[in-house]
C-alpha positions, -999 to +999 in steps of 0.1 A: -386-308-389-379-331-415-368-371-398-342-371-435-331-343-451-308-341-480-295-320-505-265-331-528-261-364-510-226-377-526-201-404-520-178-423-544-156-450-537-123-448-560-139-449-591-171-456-588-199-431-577-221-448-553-243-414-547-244-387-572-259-353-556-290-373-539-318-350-527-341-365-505-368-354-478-385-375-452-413-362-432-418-378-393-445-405-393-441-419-429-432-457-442-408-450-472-395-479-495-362-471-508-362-492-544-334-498-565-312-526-584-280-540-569-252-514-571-279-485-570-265-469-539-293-480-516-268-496-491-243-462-494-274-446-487-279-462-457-249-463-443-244-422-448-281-419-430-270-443-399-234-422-398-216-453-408-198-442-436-184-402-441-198-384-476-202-352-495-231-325-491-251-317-462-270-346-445-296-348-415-315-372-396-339-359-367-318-327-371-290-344-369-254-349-388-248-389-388-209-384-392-206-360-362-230-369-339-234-409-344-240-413-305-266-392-302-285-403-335-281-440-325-305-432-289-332-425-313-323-449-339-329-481-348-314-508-374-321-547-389-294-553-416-301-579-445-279-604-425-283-616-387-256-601-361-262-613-332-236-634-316-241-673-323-231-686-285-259-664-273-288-673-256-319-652-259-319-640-225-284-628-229-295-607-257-326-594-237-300-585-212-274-570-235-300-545-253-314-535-223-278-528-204-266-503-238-298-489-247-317-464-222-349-463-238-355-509-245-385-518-224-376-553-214-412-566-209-423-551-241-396-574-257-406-608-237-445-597-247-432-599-284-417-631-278-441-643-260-464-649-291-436-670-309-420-700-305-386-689-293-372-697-257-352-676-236-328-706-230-322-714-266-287-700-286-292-678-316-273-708-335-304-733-328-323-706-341-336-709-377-337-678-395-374-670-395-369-671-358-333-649-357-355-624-373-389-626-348-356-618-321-345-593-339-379-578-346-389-580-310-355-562-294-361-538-322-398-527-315-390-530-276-368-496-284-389-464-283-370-450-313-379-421-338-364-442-368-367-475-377-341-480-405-349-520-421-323-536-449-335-563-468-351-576-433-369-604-451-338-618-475-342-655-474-373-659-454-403-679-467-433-663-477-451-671-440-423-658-422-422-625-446-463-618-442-455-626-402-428-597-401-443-568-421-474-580-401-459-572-364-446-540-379-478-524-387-497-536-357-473-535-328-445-512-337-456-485-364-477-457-347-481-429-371-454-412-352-425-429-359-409-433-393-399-466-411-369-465-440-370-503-455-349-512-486-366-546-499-362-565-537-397-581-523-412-548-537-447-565-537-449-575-500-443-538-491-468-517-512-491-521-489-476-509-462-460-481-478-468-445-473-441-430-497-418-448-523-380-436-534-367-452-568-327-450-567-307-461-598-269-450-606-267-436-572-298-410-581-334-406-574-354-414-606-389-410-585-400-399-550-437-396-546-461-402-520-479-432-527-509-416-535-497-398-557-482-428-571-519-443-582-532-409-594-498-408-617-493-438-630-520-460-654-514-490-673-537-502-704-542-533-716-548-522-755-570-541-773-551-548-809-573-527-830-564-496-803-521-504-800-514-476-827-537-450-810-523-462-776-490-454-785-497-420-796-501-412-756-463-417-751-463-448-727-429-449-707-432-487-709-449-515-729-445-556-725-471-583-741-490-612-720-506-637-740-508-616-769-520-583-757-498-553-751-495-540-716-488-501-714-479-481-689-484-441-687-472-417-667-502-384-664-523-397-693-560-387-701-578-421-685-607-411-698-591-415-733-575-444-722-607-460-714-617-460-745-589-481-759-584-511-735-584-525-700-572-502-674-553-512-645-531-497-615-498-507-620-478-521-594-446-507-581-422-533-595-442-531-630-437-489-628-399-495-614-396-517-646-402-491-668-381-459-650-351-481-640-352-510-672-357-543-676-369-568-702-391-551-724 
């Protein structure tokens, strides 16, 4: 059974068309990145998959219909939005408490553990909190949940780089099991390629690419041409090309590499440089 499974995935707002037939499958125990540029759909997206907003075509999460059966998805669910939520006035310990009176399945000393290894007190208010620390809370009453789906938006937005490396750290090693599955929607594309095991480009409200990331590297190739190869380069069809310091930068999507070899540098591209050239850019 699939964790996500979609097929025709709609939902406009008025005039605008926030998802446009969006067919998507999620297998149990993956990391996908959800990628896209503002006004992609990524947030609509979300919001259909945690039954937070009603849409078109058929929709389920661990076998599940979000719209009709929110209570029941939201036991096995869990969720860190892009911005903090958690009451101001409250202490830490109130939170502790609070998670663990709505939430049958929050292992309180699993949650103190976490916070154990930080510098947060139990006594101090969320508002003396800065926001690398908001998030360690919200991290450690999130991983204290035995959940089936971890669903992560923008968790990171305004955090410095320490604070960022910290978080997708304590996912790996204390929270992802190979069991579970992790939907996270990042612009920080680079800090998450390495922990992801699948990667979903959205643009317009549709899915441009959804691979594996294996099959990510086997696709995708980028050349650095050397100036006497550029015109032979190009007759391969590269879906992108950009200079640096003179030298033109290629990137091909199933190309012979052995061919490629012979004309330049070649490289792995990374996912922003690949979501670049499917979604647009600067050239």
């Amino acid at each position: 059974m699939a964790c996500i499974e979609a097929r025709g995935l709609r939902k406009a707002f008025k005039n605008t068309v926030a998802l446009d037939g969006v067919d998507l499958t999620i297998e149990p125990g993956r990391i996908v990145g959800l990628i896209g540029p503002n006004g992609a759909g990524k947030s609509t997206a979300l919001q259909a998959i945690l039954g937070l907003t009603a849409y078109q075509g058929e929709l389920k999460v661990l076998d599940l219909g979000p719209w009709t059966a929110r209570d029941q998805l939201m036991s096995e669910v869990c969720f860190i939005a892009d911005v903090a939520v958690l009451p101001r006035w409250m202490r830490v310990w109130q939170a502790l408490d609070y998670v663990a009176g709505v939430h049958p399945r929050f292992d309180r000393a699993k949650a103190e553990g976490f916070l154990a290894r930080t510098s947060i007190r139990k006594t101090s208010r969320v508002r003396e909190l800065s926001k690398g620390m908001v998030t360690q809370l919200h991290l450690a009453l999130v991983m204290a949940i035995d959940a089936r789906l971890l669903v992560l938006d923008e968790p990171t937005l305004g955090l410095d780089l320490l604070y960022r490396k910290a978080f997708y750290d304590s996912l790996l090693n204390d929270y992802f099991d190979g069991d579970r599955t992790i939907l996270v929607t990042t612009h920080q594309v680079e800090e998450v390629q390495h922990i992801l095991t699948d990667v979903v480009f959205l643009d317009r409200g549709r899915v441009v690419l959804d691979c594996s990331m294996e099959a990510f590297e086997a696709r995708y190739v980028e050349l650095l041409a050397a100036p006497e190869h550029l015109t032979a380069a190009r007759t391969f069809r590269p879906i992108h090309e950009r200079q640096l310091f003179g030298r033109s930068l290629l990137i091909f999507d199933g190309a012979d590499r052995d061919r490629l070899a012979t004309l330049g540098e070649l490289r792995n591209p990374s996912l922003a440089d690949v979501f670049v050239a499917l979604v647009g850019g600067p050239q």
